[in-house]
C-alpha positions as MATLAB code, in Angstrom:
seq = 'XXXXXXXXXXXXXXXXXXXXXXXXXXXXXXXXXXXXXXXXXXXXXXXXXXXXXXXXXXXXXXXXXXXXXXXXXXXXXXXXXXXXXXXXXXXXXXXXXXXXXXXXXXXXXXXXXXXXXXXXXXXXXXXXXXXXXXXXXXXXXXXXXXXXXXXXXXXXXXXXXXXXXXXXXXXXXXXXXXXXXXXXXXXXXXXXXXXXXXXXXXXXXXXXXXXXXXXXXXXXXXXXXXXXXXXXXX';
ca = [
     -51.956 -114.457  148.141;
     -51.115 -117.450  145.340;
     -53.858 -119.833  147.477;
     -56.689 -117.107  147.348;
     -55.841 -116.498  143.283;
     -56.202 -120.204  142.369;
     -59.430 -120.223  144.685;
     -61.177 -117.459  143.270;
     -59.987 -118.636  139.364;
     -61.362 -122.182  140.427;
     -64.636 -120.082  141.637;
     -64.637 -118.445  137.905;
     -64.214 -122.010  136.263;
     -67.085 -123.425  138.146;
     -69.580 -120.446  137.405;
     -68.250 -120.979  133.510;
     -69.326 -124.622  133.726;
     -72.378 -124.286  135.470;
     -73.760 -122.067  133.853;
     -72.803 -123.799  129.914;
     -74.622 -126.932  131.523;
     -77.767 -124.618  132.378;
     -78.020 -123.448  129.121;
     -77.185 -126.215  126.861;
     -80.664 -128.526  128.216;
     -80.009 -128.520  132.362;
     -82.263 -125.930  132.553;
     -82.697 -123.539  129.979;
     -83.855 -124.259  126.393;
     -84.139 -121.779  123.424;
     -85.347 -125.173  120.900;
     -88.951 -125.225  120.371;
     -90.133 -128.475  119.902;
     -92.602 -128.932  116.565;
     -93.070 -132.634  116.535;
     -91.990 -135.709  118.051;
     -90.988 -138.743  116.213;
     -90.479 -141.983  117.333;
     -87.933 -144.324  116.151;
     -87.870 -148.209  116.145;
     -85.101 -148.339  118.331;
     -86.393 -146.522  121.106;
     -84.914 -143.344  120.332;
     -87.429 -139.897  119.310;
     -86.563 -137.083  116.951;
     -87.433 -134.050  117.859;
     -88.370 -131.768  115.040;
     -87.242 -128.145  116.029;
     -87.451 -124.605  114.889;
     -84.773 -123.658  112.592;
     -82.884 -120.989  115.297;
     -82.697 -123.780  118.044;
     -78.509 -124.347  117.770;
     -78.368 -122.645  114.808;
     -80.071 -125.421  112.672;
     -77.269 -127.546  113.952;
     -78.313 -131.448  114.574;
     -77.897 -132.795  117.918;
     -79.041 -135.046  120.726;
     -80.092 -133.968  123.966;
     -80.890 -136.484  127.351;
     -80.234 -139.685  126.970;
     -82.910 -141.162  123.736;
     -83.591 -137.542  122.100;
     -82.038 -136.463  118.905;
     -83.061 -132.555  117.585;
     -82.960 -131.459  114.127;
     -84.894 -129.068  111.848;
     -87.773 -130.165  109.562;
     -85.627 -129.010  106.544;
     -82.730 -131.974  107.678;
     -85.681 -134.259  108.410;
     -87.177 -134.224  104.819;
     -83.690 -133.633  103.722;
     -81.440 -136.163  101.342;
     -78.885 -136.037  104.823;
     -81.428 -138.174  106.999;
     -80.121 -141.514  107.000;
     -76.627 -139.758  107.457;
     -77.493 -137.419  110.286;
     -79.317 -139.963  112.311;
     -76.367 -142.557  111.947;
     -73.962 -139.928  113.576;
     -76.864 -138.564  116.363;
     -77.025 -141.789  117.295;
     -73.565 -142.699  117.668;
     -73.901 -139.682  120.128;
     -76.587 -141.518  121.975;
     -74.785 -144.694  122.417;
     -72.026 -142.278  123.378;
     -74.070 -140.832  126.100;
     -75.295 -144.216  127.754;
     -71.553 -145.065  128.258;
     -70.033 -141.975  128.787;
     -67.835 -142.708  131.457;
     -67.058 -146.293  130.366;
     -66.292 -148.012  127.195;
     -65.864 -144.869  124.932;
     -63.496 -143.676  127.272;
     -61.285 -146.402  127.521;
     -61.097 -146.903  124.129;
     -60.070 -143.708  123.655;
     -57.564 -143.883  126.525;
     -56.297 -147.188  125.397;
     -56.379 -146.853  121.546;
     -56.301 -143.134  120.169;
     -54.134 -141.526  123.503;
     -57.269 -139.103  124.696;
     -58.324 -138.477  128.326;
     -61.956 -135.841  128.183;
     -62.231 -133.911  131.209;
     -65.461 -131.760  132.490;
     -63.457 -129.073  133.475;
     -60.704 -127.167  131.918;
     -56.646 -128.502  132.903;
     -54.551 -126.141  134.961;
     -52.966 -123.569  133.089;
     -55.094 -122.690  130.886;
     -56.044 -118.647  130.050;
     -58.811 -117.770  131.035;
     -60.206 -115.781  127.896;
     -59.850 -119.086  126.218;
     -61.968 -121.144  128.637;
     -64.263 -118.712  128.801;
     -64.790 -119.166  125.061;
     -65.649 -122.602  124.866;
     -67.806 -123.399  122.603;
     -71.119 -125.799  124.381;
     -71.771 -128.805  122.168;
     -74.445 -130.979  123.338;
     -73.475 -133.776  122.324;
     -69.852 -133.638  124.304;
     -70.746 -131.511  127.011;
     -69.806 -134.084  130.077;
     -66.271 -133.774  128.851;
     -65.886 -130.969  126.837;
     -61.972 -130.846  127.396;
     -59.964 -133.654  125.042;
     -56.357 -133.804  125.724;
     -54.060 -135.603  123.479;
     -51.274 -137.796  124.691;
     -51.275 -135.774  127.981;
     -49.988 -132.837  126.328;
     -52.326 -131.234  123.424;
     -56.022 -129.930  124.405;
     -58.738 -129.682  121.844;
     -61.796 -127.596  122.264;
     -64.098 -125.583  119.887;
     -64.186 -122.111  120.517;
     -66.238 -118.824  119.442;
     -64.890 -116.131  117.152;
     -65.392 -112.847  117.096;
     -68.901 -113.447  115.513;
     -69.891 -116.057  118.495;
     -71.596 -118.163  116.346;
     -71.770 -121.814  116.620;
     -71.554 -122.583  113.328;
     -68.058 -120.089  112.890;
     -66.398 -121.618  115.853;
     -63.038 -122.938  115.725;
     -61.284 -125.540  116.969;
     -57.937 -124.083  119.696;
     -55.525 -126.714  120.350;
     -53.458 -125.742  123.353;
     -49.920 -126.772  124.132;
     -49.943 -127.837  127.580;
     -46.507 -128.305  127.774;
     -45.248 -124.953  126.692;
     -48.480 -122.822  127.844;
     -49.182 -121.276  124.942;
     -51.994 -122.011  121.085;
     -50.399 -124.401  118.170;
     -51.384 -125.805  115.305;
     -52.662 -129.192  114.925;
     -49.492 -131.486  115.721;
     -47.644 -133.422  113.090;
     -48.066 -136.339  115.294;
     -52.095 -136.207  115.645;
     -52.346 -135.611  111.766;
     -50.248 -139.163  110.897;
     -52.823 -140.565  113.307;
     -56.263 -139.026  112.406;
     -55.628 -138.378  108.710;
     -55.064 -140.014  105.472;
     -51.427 -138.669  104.458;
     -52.610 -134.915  104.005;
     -52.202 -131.759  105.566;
     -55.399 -129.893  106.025;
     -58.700 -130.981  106.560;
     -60.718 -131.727  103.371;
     -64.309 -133.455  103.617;
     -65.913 -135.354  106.165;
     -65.801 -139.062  104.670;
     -63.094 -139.270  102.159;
     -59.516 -138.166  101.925;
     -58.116 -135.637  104.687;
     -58.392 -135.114  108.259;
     -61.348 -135.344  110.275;
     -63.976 -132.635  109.759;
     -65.117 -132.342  113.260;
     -61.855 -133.186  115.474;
     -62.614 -130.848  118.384;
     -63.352 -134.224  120.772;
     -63.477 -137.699  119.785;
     -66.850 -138.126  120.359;
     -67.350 -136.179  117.352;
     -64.299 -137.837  115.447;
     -66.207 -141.185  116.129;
     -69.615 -140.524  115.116;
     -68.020 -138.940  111.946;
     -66.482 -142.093  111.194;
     -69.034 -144.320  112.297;
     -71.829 -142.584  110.217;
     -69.473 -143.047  107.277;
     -68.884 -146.425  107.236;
     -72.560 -146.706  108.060;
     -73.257 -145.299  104.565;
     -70.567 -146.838  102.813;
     -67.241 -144.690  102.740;
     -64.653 -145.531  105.273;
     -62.117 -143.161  106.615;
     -58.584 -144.941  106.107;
     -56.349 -143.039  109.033;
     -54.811 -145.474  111.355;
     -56.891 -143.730  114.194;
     -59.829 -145.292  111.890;
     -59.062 -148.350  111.608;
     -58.960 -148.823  115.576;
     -62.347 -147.541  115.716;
     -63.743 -149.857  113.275;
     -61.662 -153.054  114.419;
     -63.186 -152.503  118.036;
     -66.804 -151.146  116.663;
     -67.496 -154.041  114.234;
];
């Protein structure tokens, strides 16, 4: 009886996953695509319609970046490519360097499919990002997982971020532990560049092109967790 309930909930799992890959770019696609604009460095900007992800920036294959026209002619350009592209570079090393650096250096192993243990309601409201959606499951030193998630609303832009205790089975807050890490002697999260935590700390792809993009334009983060990044990303 216990073998045919972990079969069928590894059956569920699978259907979950397949079908998020279908219908963030595997096969279906809500974006339209307005204009195409390529960049000097081989990558192309797709110029969308402002309902495609919400208005959300974000990359899609492997040289693609999406955003709406308002972002393009936007004073957040320069910012928003910086951290899209990050996400490429991600991409075209996704199972290599990125990973082992943040194996070796920040304690994370990204998985494409939920760990054992984990209820079901909450995988099943995982929240797709494109631009971590190989590995959509970041556990912390072997013992907290980070994910976005949908609220009641199901919005993308209203999602939050569950971090579940692996150890004890059951939702926490952010860990004392991660925050001396990731953040710069606060505790809450506070703005994207300066002072605080991370803004986007669902998955360290996202933590990375944060910090990346920031430096890029002249503000770097000062969390211990940063200065790793930037000592190996010089």
């Amino acid at each position: 009886m216990l073998l045919r309930f972990l079969i069928v909930f590894a059956v569920a799992l699978a259907i979950v996953w397949a079908w998020q890959k279908f219908s963030e770019g595997y096969g279906l696609d809500e974006c339209t695509v307005l204009q195409t604009i390529r960049l000097d460095d081989g990558a192309r900007v797709e110029i969308v319609d402002d309902g495609c992800k919400e208005g959300l920036p974000h990359t899609t294959g492997p040289q693609t970046i999406r955003m709406t026209r308002g972002i393009w002619e936007g004073a957040r350009r320069d910012e928003v490519l910086s951290h899209e592209r990050v996400h490429l570079a991600q991409k075209s090393h996704s199972g290599g360097e990125w990973a082992d650096f943040y194996n070796r250096a920040w304690g994370y192993r990204c998985y494409g499919v939920p760990p054992a243990g984990v209820p079901a309601e909450l995988v099943g409201r995982l929240r797709p990002n494109p631009d971590t959606s190989d590995s959509p499951w970041a556990v912390w030193r072997g013992r907290w997982l980070f994910f976005p998630a949908f609220g009641e609303e199901g919005s993308l832009r209203d999602a939050e971020v569950i971090v579940w205790d692996l150890q004890n089975h059951r939702q926490v807050a952010i860990p004392d532990e991660w925050r001396d890490t990731f953040c710069e002697g606060v505790s809450a999260t506070t703005t994207t560049t300066g002072a605080g935590c991370p803004h986007q700390y669902e998955h360290p792809h996202e933590i990375s092109a944060e910090w990346l993009a920031a430096r890029m334009h002249g503000v770097a983060p000062k969390a211990a967790a940063a200065h790793k990044l930037f000592a190996w990303k010089k």
